[in-house]
N, CA, C and O atoms as a GROMACS GRO file, in nm:
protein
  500
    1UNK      N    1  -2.786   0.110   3.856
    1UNK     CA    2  -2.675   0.145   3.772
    1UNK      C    3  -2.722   0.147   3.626
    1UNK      O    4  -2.803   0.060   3.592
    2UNK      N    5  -2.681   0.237   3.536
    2UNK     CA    6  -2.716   0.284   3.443
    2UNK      C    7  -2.650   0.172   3.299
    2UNK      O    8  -2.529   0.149   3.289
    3UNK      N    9  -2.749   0.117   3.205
    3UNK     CA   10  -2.661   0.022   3.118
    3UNK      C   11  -2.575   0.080   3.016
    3UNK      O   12  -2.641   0.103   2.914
    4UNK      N   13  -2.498   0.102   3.009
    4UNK     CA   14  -2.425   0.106   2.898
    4UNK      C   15  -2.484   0.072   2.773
    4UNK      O   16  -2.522  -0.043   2.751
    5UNK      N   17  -2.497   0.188   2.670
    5UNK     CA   18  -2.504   0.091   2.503
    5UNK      C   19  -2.431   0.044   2.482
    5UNK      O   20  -2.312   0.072   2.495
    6UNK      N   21  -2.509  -0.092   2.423
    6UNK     CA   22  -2.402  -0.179   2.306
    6UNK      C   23  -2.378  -0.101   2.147
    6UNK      O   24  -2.464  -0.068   2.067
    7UNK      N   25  -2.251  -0.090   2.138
    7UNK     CA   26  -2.229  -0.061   1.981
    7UNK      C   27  -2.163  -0.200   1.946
    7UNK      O   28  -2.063  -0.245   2.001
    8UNK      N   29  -2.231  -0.258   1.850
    8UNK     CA   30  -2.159  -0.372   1.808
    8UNK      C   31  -2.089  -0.298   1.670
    8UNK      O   32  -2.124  -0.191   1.618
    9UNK      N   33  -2.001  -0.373   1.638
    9UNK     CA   34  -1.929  -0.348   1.548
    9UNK      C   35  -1.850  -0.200   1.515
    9UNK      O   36  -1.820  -0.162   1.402
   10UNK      N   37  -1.825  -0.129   1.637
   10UNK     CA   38  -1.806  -0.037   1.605
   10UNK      C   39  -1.660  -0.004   1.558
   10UNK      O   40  -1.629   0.103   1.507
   11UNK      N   41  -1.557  -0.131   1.586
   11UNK     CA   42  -1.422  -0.134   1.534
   11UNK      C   43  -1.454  -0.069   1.389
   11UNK      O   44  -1.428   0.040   1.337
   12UNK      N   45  -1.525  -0.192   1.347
   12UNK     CA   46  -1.598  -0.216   1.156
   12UNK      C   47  -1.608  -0.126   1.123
   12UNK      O   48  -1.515  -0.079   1.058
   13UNK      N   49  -1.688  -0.073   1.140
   13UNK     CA   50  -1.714   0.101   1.081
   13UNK      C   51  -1.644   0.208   1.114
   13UNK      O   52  -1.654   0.306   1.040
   14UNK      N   53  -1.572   0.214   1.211
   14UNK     CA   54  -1.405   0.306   1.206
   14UNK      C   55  -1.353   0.262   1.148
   14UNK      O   56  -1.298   0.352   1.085
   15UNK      N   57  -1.316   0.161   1.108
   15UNK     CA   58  -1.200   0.099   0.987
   15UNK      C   59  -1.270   0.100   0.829
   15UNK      O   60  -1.236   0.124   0.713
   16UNK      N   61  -1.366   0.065   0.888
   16UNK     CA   62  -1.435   0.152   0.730
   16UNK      C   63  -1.441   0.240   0.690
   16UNK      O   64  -1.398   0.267   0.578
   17UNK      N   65  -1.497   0.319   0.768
   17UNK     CA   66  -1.486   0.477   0.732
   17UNK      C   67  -1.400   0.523   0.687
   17UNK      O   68  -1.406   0.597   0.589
   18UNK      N   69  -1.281   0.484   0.756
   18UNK     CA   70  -1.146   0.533   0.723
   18UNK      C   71  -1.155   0.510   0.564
   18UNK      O   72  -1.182   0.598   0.482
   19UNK      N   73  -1.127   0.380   0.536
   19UNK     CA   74  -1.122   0.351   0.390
   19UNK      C   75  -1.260   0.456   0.313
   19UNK      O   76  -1.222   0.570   0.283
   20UNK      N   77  -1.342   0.438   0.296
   20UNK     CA   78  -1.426   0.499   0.241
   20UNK      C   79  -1.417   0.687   0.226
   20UNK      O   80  -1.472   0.744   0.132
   21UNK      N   81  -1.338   0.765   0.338
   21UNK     CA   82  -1.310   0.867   0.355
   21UNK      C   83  -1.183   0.872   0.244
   21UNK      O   84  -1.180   0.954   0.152
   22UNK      N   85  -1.094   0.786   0.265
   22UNK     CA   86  -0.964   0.803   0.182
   22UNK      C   87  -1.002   0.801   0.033
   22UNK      O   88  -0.946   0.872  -0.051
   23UNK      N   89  -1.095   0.721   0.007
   23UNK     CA   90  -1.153   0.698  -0.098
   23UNK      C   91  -1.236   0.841  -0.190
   23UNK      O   92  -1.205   0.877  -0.303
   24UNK      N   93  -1.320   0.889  -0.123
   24UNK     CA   94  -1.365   0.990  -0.114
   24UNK      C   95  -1.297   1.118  -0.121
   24UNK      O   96  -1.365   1.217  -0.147
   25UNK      N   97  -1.171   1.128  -0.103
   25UNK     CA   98  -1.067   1.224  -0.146
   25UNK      C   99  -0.978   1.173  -0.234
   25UNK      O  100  -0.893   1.251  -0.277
   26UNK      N  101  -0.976   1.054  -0.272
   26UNK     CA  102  -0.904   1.062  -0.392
   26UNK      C  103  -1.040   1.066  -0.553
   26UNK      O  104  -1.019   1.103  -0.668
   27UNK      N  105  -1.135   1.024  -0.506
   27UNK     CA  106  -1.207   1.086  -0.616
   27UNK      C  107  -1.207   1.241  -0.628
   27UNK      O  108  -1.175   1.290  -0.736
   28UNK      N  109  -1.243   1.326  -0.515
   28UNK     CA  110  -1.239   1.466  -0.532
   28UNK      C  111  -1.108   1.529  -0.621
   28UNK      O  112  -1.119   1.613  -0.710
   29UNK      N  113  -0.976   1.463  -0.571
   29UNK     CA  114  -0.822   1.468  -0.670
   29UNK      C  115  -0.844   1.469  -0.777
   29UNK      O  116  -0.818   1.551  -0.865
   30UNK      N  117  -0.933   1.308  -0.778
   30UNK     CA  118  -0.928   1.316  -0.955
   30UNK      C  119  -1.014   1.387  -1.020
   30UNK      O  120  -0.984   1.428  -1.132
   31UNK      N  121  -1.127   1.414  -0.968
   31UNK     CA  122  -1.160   1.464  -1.033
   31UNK      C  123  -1.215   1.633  -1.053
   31UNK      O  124  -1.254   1.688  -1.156
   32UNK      N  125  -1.203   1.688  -0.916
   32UNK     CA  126  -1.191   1.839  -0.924
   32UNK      C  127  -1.330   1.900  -0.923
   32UNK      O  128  -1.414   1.812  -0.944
   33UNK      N  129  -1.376   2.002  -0.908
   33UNK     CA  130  -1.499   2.102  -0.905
   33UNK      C  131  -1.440   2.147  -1.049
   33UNK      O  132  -1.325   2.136  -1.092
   34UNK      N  133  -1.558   2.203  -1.109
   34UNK     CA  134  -1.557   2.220  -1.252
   34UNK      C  135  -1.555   2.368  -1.251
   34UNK      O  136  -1.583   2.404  -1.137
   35UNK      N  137  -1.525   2.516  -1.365
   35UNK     CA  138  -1.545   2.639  -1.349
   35UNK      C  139  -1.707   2.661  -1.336
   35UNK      O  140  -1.775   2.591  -1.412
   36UNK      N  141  -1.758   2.729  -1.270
   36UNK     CA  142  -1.874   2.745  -1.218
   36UNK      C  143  -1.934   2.665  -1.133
   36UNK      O  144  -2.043   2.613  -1.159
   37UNK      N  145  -1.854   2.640  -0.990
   37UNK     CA  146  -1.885   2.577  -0.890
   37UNK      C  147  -1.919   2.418  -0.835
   37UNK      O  148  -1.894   2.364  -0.727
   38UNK      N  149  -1.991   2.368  -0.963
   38UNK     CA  150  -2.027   2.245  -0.940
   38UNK      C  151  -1.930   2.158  -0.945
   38UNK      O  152  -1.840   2.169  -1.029
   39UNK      N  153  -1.933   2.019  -0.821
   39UNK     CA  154  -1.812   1.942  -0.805
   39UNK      C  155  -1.909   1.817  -0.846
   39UNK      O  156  -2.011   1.793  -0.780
   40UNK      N  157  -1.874   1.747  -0.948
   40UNK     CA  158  -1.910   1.628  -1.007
   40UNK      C  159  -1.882   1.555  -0.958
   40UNK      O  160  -1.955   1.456  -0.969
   41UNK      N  161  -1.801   1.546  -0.898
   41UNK     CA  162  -1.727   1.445  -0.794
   41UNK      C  163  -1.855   1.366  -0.709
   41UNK      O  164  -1.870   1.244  -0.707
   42UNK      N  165  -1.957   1.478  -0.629
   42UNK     CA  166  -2.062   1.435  -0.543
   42UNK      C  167  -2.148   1.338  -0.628
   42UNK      O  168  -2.172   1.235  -0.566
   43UNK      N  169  -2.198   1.341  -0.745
   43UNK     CA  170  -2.279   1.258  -0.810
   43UNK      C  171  -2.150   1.133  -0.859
   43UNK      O  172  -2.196   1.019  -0.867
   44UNK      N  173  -2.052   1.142  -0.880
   44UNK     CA  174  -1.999   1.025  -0.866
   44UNK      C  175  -1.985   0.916  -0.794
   44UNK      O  176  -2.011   0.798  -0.816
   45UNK      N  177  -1.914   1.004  -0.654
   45UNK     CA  178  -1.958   0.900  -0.533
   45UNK      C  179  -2.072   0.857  -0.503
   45UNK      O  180  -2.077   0.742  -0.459
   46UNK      N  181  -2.180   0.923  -0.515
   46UNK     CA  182  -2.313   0.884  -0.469
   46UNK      C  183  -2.368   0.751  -0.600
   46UNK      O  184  -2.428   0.647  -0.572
   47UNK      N  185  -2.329   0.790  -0.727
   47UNK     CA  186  -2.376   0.681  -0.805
   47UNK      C  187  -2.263   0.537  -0.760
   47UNK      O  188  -2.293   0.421  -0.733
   48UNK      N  189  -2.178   0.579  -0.764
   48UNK     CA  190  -2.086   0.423  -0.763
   48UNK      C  191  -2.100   0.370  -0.608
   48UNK      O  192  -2.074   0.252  -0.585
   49UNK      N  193  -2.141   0.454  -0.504
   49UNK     CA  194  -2.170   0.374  -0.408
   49UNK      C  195  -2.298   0.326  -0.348
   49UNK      O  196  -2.312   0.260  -0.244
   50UNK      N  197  -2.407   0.380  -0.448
   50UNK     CA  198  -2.552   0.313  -0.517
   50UNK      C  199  -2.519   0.176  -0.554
   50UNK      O  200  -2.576   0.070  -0.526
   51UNK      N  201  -2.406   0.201  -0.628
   51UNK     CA  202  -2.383   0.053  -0.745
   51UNK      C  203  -2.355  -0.055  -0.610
   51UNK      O  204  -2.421  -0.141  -0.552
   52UNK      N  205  -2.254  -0.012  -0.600
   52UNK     CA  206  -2.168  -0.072  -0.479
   52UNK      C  207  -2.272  -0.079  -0.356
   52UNK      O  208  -2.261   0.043  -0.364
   53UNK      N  209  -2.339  -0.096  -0.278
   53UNK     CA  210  -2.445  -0.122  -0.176
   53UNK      C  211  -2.523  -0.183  -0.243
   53UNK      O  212  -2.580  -0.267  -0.174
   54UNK      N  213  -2.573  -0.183  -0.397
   54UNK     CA  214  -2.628  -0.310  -0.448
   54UNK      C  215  -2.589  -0.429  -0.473
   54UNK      O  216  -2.670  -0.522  -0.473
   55UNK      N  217  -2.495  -0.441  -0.492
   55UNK     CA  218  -2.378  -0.514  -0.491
   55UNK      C  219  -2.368  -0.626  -0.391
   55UNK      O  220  -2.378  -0.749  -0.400
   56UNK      N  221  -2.340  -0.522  -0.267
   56UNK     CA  222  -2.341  -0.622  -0.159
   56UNK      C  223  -2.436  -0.627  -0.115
   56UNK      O  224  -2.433  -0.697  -0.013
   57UNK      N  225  -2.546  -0.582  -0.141
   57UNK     CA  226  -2.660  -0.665  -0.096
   57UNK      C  227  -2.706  -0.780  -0.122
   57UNK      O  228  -2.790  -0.840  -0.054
   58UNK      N  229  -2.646  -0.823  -0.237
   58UNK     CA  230  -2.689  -0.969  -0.263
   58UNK      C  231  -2.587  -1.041  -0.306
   58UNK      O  232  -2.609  -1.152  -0.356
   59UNK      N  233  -2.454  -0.989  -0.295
   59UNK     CA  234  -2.337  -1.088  -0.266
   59UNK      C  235  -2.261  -1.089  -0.132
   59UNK      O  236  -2.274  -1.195  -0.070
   60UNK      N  237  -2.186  -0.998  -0.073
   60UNK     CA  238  -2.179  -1.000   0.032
   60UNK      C  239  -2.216  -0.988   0.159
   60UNK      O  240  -2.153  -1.023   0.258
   61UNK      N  241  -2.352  -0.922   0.152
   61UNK     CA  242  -2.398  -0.907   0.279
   61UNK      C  243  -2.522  -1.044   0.304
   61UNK      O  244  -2.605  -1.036   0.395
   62UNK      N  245  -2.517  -1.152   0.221
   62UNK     CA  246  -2.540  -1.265   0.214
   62UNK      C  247  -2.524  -1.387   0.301
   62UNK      O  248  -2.602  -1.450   0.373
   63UNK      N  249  -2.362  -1.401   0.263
   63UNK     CA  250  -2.258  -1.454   0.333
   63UNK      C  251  -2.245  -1.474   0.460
   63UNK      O  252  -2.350  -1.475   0.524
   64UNK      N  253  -2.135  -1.493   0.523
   64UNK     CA  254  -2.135  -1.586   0.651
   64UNK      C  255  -2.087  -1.430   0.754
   64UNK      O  256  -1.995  -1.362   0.709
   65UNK      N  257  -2.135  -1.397   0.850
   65UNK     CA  258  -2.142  -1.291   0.940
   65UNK      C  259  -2.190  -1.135   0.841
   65UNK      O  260  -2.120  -1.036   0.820
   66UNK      N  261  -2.317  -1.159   0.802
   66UNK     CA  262  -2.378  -1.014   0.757
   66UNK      C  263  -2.346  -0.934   0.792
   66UNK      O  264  -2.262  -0.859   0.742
   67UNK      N  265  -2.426  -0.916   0.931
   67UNK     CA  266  -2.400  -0.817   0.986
   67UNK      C  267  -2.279  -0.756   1.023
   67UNK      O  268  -2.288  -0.634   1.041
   68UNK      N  269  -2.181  -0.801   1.038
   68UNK     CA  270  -2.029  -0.716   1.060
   68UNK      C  271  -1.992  -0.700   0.902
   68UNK      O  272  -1.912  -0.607   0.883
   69UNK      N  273  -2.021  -0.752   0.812
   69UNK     CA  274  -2.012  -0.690   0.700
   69UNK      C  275  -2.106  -0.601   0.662
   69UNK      O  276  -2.064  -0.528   0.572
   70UNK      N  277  -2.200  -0.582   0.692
   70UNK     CA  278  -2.312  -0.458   0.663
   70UNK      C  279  -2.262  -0.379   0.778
   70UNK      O  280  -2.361  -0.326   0.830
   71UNK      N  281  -2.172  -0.352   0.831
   71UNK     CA  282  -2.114  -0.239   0.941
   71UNK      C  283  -1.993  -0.201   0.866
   71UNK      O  284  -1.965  -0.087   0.829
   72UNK      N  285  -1.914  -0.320   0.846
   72UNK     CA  286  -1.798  -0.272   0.765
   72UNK      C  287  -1.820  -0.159   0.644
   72UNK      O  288  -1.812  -0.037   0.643
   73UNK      N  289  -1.857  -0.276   0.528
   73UNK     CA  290  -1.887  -0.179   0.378
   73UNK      C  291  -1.980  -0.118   0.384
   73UNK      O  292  -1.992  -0.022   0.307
   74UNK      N  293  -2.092  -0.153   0.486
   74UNK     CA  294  -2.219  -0.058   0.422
   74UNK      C  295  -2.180   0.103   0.485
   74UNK      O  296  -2.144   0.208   0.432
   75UNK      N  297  -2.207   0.063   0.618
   75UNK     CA  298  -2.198   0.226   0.706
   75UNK      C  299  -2.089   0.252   0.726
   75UNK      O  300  -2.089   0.364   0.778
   76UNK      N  301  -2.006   0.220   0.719
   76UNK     CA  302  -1.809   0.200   0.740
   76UNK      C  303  -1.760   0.276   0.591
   76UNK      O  304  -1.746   0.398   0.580
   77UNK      N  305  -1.741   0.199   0.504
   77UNK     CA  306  -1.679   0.234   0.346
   77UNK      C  307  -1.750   0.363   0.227
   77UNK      O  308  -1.703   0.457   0.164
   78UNK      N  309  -1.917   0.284   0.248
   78UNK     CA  310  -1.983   0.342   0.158
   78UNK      C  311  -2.062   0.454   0.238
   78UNK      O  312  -2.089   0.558   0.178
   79UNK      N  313  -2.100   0.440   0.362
   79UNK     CA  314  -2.139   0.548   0.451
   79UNK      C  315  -2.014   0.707   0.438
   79UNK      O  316  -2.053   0.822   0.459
   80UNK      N  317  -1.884   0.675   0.405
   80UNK     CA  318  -1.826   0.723   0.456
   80UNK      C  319  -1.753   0.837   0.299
   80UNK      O  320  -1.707   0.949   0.277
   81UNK      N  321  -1.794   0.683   0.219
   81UNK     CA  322  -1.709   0.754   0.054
   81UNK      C  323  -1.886   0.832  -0.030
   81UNK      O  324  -1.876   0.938  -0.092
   82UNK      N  325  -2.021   0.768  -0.017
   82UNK     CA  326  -2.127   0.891  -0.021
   82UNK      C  327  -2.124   0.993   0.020
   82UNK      O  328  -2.041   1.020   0.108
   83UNK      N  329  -2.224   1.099  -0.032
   83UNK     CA  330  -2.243   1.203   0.113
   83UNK      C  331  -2.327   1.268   0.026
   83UNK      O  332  -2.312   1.311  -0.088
   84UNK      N  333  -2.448   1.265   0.126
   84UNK     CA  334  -2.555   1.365   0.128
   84UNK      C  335  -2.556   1.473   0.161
   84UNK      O  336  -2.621   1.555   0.096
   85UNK      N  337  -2.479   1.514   0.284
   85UNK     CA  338  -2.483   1.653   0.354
   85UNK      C  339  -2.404   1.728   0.253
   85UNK      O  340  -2.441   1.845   0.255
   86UNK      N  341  -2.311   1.709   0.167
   86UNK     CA  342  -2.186   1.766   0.091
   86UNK      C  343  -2.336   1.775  -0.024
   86UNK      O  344  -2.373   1.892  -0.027
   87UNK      N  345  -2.401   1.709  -0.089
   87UNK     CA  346  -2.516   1.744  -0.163
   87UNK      C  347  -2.612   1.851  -0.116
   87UNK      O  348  -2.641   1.949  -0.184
   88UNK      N  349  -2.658   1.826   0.000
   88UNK     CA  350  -2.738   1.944   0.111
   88UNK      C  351  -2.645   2.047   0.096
   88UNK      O  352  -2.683   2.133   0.017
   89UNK      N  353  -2.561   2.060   0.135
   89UNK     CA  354  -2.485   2.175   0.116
   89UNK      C  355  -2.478   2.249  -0.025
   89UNK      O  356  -2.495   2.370  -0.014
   90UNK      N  357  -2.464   2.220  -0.108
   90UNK     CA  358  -2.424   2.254  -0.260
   90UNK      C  359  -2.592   2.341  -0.300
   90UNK      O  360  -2.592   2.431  -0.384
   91UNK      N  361  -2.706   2.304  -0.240
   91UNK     CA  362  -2.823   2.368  -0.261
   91UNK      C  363  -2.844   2.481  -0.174
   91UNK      O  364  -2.921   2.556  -0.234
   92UNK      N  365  -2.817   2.524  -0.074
   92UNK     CA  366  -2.769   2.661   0.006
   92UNK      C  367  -2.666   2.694   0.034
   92UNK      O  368  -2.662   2.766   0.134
   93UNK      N  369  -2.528   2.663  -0.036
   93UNK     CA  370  -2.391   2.759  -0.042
   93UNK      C  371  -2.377   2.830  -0.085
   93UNK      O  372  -2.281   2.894  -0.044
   94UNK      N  373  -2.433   2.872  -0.173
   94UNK     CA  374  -2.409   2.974  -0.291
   94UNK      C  375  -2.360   2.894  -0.474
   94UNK      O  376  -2.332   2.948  -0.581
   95UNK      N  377  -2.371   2.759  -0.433
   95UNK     CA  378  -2.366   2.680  -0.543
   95UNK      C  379  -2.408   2.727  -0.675
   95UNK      O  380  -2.525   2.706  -0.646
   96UNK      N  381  -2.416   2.773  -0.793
   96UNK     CA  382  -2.533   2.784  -0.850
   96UNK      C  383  -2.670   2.706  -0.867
   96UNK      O  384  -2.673   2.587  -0.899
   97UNK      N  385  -2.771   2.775  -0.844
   97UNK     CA  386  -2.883   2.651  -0.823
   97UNK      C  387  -2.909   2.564  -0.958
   97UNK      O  388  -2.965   2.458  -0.930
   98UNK      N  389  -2.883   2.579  -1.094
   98UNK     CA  390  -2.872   2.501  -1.206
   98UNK      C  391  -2.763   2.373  -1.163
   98UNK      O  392  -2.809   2.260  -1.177
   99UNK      N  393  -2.645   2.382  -1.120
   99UNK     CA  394  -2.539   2.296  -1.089
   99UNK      C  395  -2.562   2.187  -0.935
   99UNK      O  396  -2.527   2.070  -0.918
  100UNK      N  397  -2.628   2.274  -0.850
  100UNK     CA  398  -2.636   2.205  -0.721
  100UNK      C  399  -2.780   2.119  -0.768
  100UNK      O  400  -2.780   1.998  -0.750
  101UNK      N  401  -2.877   2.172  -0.816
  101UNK     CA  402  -2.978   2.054  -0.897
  101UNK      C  403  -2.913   1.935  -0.982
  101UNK      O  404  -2.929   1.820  -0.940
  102UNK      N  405  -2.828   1.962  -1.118
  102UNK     CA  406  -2.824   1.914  -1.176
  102UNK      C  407  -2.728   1.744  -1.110
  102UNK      O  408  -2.737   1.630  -1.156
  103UNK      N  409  -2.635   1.801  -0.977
  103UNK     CA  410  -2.595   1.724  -0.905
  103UNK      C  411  -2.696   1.632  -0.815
  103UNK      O  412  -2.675   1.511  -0.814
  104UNK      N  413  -2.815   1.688  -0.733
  104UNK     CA  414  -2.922   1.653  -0.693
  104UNK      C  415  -2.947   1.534  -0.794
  104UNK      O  416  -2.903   1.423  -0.766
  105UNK      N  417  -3.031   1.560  -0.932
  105UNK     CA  418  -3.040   1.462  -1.000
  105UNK      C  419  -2.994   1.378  -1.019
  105UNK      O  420  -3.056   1.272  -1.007
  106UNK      N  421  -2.857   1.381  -1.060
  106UNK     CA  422  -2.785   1.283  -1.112
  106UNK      C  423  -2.777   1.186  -0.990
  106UNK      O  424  -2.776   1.064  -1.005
  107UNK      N  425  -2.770   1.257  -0.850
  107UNK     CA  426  -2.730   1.158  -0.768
  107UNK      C  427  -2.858   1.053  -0.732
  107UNK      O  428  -2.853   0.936  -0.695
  108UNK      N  429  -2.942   1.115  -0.749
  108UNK     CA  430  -3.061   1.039  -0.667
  108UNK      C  431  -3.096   0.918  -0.821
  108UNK      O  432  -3.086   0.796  -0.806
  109UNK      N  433  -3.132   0.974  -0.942
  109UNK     CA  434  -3.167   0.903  -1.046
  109UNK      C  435  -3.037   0.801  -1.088
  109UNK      O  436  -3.048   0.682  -1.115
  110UNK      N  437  -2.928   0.869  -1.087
  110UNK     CA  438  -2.819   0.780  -1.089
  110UNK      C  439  -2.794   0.673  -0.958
  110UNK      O  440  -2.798   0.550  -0.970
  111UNK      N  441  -2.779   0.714  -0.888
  111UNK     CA  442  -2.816   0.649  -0.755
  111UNK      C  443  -2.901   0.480  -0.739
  111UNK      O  444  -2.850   0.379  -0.690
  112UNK      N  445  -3.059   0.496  -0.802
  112UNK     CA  446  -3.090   0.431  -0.813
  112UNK      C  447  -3.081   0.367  -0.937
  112UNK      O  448  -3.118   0.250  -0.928
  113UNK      N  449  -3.047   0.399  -1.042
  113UNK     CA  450  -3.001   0.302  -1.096
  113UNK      C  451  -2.894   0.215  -1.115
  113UNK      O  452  -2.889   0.113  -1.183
  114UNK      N  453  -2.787   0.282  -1.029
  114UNK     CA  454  -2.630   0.190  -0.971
  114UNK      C  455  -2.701   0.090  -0.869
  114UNK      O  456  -2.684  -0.028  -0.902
  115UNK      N  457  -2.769   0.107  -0.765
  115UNK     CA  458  -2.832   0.012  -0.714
  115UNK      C  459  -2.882  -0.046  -0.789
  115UNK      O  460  -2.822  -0.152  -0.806
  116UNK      N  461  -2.991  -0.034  -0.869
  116UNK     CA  462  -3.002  -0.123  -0.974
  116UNK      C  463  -2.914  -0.215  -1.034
  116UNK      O  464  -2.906  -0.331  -0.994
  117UNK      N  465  -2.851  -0.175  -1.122
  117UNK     CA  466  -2.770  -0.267  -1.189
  117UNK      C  467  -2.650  -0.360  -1.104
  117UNK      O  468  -2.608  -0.471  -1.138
  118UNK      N  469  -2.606  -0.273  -0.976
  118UNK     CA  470  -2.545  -0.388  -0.846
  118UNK      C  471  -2.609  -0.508  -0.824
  118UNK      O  472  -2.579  -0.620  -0.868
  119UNK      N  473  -2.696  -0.477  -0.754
  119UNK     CA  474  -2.808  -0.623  -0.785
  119UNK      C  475  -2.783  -0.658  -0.886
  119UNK      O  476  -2.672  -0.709  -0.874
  120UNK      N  477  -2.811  -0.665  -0.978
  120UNK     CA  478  -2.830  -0.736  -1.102
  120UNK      C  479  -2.710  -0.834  -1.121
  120UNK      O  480  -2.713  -0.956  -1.128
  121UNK      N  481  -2.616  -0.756  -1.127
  121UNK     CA  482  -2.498  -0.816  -1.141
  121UNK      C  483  -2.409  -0.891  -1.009
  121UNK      O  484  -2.336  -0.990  -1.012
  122UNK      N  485  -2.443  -0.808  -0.905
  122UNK     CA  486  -2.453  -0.914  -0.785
  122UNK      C  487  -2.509  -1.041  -0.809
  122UNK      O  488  -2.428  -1.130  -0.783
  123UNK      N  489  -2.618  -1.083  -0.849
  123UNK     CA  490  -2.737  -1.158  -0.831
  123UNK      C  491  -2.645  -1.262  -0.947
  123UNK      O  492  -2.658  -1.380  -0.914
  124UNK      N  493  -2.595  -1.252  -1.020
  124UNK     CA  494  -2.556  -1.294  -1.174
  124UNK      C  495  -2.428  -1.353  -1.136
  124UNK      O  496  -2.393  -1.434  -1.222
  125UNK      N  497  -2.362  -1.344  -1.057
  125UNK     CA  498  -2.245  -1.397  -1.063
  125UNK      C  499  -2.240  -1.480  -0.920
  125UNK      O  500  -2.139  -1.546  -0.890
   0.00000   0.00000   0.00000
């Protein structure tokens, strides 16, 4: 008889997701695609949930049951309010390629430095 996978935590990360998805459209609300294609929005989410995964890396995912919290916020919330493929996309849609770069950048350089400074300030308090 064939074993079944274990998904642990997989409540966690449907209930995360959720949040992190809802999340993820109310930034797009607020903040809109700009005239000439580019949606700023993508380097937003991607920097604040840089920040935010640094964050809990050294405050909450610390703590007492990690791992269902690294299912929850990590791949659940912040898995769900990032997005790479919505970046992948913006470089072969017809994006302009000045705008779908300039998003590229920001996310990856911004990116790591929201991780950056999460830690930091994780670590600090």
């Amino acid at each position: 008889m064939p074993r079944r996978a274990r998904l642990p935590y997989w409540r966690e990360v449907a209930v995360g997701g959720a949040i992190g998805t809802a999340a993820r459209i109310a930034v797009d609300l607020a903040i809109g695609p700009v005239n000439g294609g580019w949606d700023p929005g993508l380097a937003v989410v991607n920097i604040l949930g840089a920040f935010a995964l640094g964050w809990l890396s050294t405050r909450a995912l610390s703590g007492a049951d990690p791992a269902r919290w690294r299912a929850f916020a990590g791949t659940g919330v912040l898995g769900a309010f990032t997005t790479f493929s919505a970046l992948s996309l913006a470089m072969v849609d017809g994006t302009p390629f000045g705008a779908g770069l300039a998003s590229l950048t920001l996310s990856v350089f911004g990116g790591v430095a929201g991780a950056t400074l999460g830690q930091r300030w994780g670590a600090s308090t």
